[in-house]
DSSP file (Angstrom, degrees, kcal/mol; ACC not computed):
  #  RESIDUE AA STRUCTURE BP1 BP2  ACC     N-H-->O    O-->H-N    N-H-->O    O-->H-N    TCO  KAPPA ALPHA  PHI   PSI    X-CA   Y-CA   Z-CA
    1    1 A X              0   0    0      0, 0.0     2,-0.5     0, 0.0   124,-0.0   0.000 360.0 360.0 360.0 132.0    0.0    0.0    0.0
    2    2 A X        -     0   0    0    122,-0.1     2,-0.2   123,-0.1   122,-0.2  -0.710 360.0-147.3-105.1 157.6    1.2    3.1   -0.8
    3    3 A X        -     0   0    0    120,-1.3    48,-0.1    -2,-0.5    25,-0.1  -0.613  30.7 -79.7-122.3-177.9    0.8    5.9    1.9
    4    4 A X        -     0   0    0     46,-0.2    48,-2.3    45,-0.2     2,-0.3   0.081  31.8-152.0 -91.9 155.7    0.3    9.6    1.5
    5    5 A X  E     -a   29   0A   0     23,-1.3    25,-2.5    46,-0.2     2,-0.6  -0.995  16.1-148.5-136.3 135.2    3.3   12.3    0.6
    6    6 A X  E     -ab  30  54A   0     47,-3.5    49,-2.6    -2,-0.3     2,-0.3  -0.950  10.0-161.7-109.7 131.8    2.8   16.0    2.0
    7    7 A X  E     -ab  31  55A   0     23,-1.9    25,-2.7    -2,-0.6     2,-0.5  -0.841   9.3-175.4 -79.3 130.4    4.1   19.3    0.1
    8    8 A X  E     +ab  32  56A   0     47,-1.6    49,-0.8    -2,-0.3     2,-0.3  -0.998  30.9 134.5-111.6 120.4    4.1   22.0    2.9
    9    9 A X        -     0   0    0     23,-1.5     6,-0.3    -2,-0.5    25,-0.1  -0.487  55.7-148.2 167.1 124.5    5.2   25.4    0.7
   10   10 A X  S    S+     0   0    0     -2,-0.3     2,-0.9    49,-0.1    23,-0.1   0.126  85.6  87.4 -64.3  21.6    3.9   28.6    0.5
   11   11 A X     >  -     0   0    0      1,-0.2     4,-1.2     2,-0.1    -1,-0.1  -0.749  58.5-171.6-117.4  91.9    4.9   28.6   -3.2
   12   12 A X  H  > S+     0   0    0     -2,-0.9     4,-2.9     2,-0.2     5,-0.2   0.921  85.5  60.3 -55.4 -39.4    1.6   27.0   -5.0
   13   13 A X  H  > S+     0   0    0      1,-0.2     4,-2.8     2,-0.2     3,-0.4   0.971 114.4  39.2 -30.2 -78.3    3.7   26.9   -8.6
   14   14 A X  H  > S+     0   0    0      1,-0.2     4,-1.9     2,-0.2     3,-0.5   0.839 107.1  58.9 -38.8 -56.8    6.2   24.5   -6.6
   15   15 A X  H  X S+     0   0    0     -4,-1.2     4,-3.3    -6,-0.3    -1,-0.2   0.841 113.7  42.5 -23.3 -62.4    3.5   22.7   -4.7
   16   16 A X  H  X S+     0   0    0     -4,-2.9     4,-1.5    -3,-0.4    -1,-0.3   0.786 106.9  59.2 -61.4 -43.2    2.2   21.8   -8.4
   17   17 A X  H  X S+     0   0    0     -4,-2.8     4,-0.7    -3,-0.5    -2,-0.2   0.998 117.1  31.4 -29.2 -92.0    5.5   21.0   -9.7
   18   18 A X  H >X S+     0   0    0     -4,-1.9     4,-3.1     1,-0.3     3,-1.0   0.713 112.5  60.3 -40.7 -54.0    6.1   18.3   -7.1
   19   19 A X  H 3X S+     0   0    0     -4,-3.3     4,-4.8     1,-0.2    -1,-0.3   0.952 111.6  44.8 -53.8 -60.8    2.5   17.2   -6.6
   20   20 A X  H 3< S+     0   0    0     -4,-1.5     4,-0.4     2,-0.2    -1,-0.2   0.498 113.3  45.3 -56.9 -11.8    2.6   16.3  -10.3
   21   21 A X  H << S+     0   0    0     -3,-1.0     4,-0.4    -4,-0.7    -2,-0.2   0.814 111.2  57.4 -90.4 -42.9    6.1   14.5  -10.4
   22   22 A X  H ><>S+     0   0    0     -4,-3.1     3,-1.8     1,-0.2     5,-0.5   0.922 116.8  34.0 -56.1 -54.0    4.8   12.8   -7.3
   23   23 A X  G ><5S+     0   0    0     -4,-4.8     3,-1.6     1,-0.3    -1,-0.2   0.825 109.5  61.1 -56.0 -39.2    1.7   11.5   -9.4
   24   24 A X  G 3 5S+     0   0    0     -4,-0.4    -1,-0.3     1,-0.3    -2,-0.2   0.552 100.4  48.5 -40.7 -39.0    3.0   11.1  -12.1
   25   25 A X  G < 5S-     0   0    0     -3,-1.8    -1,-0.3    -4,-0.4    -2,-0.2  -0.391 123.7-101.5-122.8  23.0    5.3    8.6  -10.7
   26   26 A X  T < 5S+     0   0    0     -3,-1.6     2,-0.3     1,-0.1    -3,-0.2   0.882  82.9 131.5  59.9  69.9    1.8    6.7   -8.9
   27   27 A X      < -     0   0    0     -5,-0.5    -1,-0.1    -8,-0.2    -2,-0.1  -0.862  60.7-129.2-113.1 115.6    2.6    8.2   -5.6
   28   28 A X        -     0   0    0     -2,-0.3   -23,-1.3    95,-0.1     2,-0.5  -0.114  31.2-175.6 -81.1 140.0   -0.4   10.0   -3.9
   29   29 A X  E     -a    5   0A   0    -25,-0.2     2,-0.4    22,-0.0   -23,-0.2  -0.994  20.3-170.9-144.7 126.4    0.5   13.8   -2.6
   30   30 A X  E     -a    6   0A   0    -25,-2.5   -23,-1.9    -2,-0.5     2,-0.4  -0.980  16.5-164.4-137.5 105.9   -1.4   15.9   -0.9
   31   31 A X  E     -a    7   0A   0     -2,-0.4     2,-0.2   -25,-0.2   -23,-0.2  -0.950   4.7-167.8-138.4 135.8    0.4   19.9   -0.7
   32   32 A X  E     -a    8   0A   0    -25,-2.7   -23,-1.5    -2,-0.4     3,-0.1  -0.688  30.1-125.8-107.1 156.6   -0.6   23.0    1.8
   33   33 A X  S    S+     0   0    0    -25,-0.2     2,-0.3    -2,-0.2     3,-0.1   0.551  85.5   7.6 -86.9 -16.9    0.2   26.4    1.9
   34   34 A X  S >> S-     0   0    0      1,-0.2     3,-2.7   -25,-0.1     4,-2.1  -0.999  73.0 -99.2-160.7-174.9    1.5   26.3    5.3
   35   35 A X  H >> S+     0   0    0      1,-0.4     3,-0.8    -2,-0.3     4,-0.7   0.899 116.0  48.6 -58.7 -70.1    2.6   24.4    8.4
   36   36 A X  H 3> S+     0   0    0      1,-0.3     4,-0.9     2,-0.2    -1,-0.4   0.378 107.0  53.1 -72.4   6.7   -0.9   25.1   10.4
   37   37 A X  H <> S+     0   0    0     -3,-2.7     4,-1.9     2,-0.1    -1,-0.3   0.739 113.3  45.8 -93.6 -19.0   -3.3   24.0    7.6
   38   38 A X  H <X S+     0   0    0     -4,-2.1     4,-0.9    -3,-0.8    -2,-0.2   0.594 110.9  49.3 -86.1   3.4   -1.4   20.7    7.4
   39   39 A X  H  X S+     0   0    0     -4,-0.7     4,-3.2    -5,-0.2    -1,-0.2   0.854 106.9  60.4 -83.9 -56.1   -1.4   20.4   11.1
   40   40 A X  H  X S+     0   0    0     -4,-0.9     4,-1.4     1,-0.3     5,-0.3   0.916 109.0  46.1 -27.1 -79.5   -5.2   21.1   10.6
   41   41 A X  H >X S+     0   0    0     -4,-1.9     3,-1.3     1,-0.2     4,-0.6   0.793 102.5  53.6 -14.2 -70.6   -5.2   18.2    8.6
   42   42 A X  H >< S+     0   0    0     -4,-0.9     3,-4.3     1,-0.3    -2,-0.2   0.974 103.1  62.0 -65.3 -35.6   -3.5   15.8   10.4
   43   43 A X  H 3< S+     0   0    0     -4,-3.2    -1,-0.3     1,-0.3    -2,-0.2   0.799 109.1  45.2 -48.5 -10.7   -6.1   16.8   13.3
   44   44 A X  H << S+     0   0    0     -4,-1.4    -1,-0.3    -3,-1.3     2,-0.2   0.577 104.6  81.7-107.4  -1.1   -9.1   15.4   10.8
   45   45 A X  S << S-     0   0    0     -3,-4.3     2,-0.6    -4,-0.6     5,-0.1  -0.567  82.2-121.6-101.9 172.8   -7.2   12.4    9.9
   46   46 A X    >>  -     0   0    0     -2,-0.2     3,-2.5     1,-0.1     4,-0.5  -0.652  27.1-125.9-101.7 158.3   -6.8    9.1   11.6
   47   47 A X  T 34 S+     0   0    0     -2,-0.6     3,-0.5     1,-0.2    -1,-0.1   0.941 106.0  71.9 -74.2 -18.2   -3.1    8.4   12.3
   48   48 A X  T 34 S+     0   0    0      1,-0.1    -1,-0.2    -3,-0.1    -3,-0.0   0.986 115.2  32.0 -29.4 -51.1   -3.3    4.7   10.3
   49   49 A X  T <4 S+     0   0    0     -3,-2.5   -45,-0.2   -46,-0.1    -2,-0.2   0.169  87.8 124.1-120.8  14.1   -3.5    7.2    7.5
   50   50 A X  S  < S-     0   0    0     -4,-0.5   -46,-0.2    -3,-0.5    -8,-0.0  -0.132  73.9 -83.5 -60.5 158.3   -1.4   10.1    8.6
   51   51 A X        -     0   0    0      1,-0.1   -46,-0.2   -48,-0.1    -1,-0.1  -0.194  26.7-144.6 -57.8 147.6    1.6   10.8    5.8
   52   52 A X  S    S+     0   0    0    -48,-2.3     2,-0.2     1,-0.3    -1,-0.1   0.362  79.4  16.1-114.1  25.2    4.6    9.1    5.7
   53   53 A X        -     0   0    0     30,-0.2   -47,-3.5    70,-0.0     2,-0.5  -0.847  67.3-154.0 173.7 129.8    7.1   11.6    4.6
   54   54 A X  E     -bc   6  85A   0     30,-0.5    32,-4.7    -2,-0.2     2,-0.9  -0.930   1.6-157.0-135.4 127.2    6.5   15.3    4.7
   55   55 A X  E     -bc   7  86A   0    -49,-2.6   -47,-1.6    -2,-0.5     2,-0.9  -0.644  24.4-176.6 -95.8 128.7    8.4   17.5    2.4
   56   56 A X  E     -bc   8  87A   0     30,-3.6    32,-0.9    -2,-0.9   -47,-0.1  -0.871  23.9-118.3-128.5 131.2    8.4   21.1    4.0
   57   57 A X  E     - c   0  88A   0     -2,-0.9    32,-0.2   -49,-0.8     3,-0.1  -0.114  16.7-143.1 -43.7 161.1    9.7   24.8    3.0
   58   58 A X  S    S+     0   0    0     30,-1.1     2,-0.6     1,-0.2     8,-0.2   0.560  82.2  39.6 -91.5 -38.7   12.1   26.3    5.0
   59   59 A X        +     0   0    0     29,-0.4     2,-0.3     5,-0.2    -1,-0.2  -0.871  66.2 151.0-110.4 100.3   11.0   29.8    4.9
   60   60 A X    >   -     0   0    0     -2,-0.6     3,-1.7    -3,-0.1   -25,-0.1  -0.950  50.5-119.2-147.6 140.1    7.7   30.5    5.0
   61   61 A X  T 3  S+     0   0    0      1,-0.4     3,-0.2    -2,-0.3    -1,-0.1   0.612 108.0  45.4 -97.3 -31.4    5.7   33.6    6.4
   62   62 A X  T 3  S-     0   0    0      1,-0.2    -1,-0.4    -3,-0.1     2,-0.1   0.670 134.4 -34.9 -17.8 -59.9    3.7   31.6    9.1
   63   63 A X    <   -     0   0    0     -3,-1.7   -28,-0.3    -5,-0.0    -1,-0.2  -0.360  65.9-108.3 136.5 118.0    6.3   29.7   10.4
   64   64 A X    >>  -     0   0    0     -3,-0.2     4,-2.2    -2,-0.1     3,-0.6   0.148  31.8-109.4 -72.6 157.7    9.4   28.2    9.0
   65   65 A X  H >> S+     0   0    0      1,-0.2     3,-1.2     2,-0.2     4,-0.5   0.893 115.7  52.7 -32.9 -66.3   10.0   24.3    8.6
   66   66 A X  H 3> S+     0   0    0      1,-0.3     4,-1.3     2,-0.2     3,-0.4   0.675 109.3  46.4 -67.5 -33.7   12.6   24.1   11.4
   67   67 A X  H <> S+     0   0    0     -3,-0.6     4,-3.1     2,-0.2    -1,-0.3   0.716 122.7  40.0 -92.3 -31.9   10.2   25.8   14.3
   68   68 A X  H <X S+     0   0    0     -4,-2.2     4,-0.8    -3,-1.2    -1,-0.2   0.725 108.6  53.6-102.9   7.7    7.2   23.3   12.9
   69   69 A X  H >X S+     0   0    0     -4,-0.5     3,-1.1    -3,-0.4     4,-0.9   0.926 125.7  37.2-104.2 -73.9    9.5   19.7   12.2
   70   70 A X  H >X S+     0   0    0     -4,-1.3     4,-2.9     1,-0.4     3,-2.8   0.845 116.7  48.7 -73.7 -45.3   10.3   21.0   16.5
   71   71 A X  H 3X S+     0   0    0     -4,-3.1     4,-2.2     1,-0.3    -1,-0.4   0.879 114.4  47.2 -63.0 -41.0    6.9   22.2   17.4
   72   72 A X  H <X S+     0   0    0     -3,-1.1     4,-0.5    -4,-0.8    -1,-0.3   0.504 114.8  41.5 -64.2 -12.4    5.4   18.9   15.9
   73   73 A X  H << S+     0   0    0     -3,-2.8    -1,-0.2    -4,-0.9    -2,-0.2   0.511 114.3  54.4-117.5  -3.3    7.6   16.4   17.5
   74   74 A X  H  < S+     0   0    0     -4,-2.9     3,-0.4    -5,-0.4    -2,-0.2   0.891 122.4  30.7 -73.7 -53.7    7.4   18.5   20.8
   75   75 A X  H  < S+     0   0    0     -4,-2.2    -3,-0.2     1,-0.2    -2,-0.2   0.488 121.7  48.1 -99.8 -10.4    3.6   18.3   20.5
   76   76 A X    >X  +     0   0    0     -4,-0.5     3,-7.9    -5,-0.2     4,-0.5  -0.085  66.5 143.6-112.6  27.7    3.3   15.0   18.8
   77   77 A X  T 34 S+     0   0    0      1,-0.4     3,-0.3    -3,-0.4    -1,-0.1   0.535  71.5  61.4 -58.6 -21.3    5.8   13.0   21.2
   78   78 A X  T 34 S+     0   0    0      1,-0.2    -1,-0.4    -3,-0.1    -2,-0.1   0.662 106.3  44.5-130.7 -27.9    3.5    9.9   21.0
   79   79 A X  T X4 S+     0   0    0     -3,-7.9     3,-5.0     2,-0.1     4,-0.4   0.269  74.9 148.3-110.6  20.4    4.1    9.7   17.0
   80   80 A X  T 3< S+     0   0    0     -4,-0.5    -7,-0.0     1,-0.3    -3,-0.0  -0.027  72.2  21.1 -45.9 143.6    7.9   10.2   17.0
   81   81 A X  T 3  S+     0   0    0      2,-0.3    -1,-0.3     1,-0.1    -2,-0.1   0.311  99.0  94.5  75.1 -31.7    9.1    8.2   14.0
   82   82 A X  S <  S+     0   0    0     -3,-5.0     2,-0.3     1,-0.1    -2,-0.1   0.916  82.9  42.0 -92.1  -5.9    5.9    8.0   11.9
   83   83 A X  S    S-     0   0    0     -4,-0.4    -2,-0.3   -30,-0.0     2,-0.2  -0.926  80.8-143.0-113.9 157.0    6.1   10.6    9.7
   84   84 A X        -     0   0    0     -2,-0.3   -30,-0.5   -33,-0.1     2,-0.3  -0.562  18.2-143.0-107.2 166.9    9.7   11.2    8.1
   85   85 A X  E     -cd  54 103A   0     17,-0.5    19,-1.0    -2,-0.2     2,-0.4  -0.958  18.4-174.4-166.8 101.3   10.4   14.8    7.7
   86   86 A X  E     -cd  55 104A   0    -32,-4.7   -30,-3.6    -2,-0.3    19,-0.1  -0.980  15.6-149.0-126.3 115.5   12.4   16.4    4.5
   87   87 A X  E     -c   56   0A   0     17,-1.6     2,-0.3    -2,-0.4   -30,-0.2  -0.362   8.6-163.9 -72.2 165.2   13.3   20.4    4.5
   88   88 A X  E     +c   57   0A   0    -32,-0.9   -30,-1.1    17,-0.1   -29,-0.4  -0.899  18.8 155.1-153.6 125.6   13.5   22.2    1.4
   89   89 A X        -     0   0    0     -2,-0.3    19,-1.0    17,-0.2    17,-0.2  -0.985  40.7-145.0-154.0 146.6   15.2   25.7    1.0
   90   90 A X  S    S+     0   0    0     -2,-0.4     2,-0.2    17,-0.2    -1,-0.1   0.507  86.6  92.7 -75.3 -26.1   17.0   27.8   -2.3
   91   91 A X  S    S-     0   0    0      1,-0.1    17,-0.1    -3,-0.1     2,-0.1  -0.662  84.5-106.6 -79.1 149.8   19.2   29.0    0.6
   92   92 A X        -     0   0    0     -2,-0.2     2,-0.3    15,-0.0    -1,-0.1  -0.416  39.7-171.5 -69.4 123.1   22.8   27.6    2.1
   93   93 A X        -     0   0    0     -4,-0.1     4,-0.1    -2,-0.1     5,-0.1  -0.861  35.2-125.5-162.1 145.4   22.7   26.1    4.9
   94   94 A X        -     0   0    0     -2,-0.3     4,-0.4     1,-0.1     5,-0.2  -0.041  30.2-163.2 -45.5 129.1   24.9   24.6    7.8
   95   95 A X  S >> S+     0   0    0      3,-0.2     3,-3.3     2,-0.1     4,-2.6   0.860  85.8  43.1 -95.9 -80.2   23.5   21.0    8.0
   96   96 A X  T 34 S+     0   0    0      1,-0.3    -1,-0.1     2,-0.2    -2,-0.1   0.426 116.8  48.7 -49.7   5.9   24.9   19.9   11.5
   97   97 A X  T 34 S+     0   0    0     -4,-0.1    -1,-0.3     3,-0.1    -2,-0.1   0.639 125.3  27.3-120.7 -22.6   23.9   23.6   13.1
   98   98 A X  T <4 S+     0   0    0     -3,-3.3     2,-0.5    -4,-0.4    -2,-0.2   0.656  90.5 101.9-124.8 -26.5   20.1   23.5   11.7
   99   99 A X     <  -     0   0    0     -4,-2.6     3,-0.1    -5,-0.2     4,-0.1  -0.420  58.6-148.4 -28.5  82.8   19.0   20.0   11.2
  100  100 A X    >   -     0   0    0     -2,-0.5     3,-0.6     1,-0.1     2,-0.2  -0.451  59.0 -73.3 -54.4 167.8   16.5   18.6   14.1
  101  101 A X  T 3  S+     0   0    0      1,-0.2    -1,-0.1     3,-0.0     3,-0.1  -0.258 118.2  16.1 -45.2 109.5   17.6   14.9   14.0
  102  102 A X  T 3  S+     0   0    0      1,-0.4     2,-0.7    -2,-0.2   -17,-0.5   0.849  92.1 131.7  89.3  28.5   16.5   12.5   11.0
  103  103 A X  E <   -d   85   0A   0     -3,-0.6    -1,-0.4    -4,-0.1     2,-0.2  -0.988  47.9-147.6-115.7 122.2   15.6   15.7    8.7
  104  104 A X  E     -d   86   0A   0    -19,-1.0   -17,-1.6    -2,-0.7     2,-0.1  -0.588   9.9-124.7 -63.7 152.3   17.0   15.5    5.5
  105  105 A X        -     0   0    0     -2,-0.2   -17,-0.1   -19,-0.1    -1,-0.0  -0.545  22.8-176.3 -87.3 171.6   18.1   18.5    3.5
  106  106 A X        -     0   0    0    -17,-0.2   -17,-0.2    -2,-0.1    -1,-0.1  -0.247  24.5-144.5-153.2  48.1   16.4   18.7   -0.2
  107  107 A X        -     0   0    0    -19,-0.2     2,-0.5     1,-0.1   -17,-0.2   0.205  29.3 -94.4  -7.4 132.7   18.3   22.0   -1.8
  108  108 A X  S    S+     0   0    0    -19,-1.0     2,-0.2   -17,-0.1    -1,-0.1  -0.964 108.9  51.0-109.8 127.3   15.8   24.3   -4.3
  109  109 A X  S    S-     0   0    0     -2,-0.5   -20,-0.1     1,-0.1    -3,-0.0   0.589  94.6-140.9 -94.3 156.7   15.8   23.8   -7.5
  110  110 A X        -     0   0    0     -2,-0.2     2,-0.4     1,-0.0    -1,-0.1  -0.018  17.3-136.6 -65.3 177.3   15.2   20.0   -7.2
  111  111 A X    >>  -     0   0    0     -4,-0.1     4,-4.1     1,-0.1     3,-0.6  -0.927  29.2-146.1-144.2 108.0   16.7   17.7   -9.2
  112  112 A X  H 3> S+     0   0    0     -2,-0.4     4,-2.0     1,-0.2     5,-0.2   0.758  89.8  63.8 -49.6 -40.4   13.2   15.8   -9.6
  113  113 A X  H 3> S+     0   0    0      2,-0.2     4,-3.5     3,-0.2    -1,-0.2   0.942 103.3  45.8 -38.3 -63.7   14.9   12.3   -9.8
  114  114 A X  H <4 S+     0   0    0     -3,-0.6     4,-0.2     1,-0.3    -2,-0.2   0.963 111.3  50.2 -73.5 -48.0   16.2   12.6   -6.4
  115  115 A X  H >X S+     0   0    0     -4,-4.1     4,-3.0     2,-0.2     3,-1.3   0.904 110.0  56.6 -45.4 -40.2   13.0   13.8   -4.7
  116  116 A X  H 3X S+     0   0    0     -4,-2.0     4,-2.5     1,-0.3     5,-0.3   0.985 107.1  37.6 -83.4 -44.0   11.4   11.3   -6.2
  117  117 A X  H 3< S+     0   0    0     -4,-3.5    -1,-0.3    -5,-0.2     4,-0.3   0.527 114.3  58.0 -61.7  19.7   13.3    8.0   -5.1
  118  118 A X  H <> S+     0   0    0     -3,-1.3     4,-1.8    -4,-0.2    -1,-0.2   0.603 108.5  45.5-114.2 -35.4   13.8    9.6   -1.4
  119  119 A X  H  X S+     0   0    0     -4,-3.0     4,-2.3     1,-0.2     5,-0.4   0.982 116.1  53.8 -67.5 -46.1    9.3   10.0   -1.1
  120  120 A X  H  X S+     0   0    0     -4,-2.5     4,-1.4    -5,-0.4    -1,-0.2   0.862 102.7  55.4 -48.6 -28.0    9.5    6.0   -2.6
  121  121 A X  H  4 S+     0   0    0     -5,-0.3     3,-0.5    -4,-0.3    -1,-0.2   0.993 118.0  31.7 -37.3 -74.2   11.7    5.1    0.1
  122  122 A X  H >< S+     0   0    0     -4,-1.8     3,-2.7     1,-0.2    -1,-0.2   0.880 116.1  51.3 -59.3 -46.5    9.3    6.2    2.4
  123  123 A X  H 3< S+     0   0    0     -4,-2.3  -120,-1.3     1,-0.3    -1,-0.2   0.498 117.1  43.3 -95.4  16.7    5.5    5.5    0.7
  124  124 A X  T 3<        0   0    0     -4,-1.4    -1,-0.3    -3,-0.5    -2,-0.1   0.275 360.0 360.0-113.1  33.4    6.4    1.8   -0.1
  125  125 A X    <         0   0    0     -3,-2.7    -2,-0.1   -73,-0.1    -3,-0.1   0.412 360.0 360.0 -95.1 360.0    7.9    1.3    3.1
């Protein structure tokens, strides 16, 4: 079975981009414009069917990836480990000084290839 991939990014062009490589490539993708409608979300789903790899901006005006990967695993202590957790920023940045733990980095622009076998990892795992 394959399970759900989330785009978090305030940039809907990107969002579309991704969503559409994701499909393309028969993986189901689901993308928000920011952190709290996809929190919103998970509150209406049941966690059987919560995502199993969330690809997230870094900057965004809400509240950036790093503050909602903390805030979520702060507030979500009970689901540590079931969703995987991939940043994505057009800016340089210091892996080992801004990384919570088990976050991969994803540099913008993608290289579409690589995004896609690191969401297969995860939604035929």
């Amino acid at each position: 079975m394959k399970r759900t991939i989330c785009i978090v990014d305030d940039d809907q062009d990107l969002r579309d981009v991704i969503s559409s490589a994701l499909d393309y490539e028969g993986l189901k993708s689901i993308s928000f414009e920011t952190p709290l409608k996809f929190e919103e979300y998970l509150k209406n789903t049941k966690h059987e069917d919560w995502p199993c790899l969330v690809l997230i901006d870094y900057f965004m005006p809400e509240m950036d990836g790093i503050t909602f990967i903390n805030y979520f695993r702060e507030k979500y202590k009970d689901h540590q480990g079931k969703i995987a957790f991939a940043l994505s920023t057009a800016h340089q940045l210091n892996e080992t000084n801004i990384l919570p733990d088990g976050v991969v980095l994803l540099q913008k622009p993608y290289d579409l290839d690589v995004l896609i076998d690191h969401a297969r990892k995860f939604a035929t795992a």
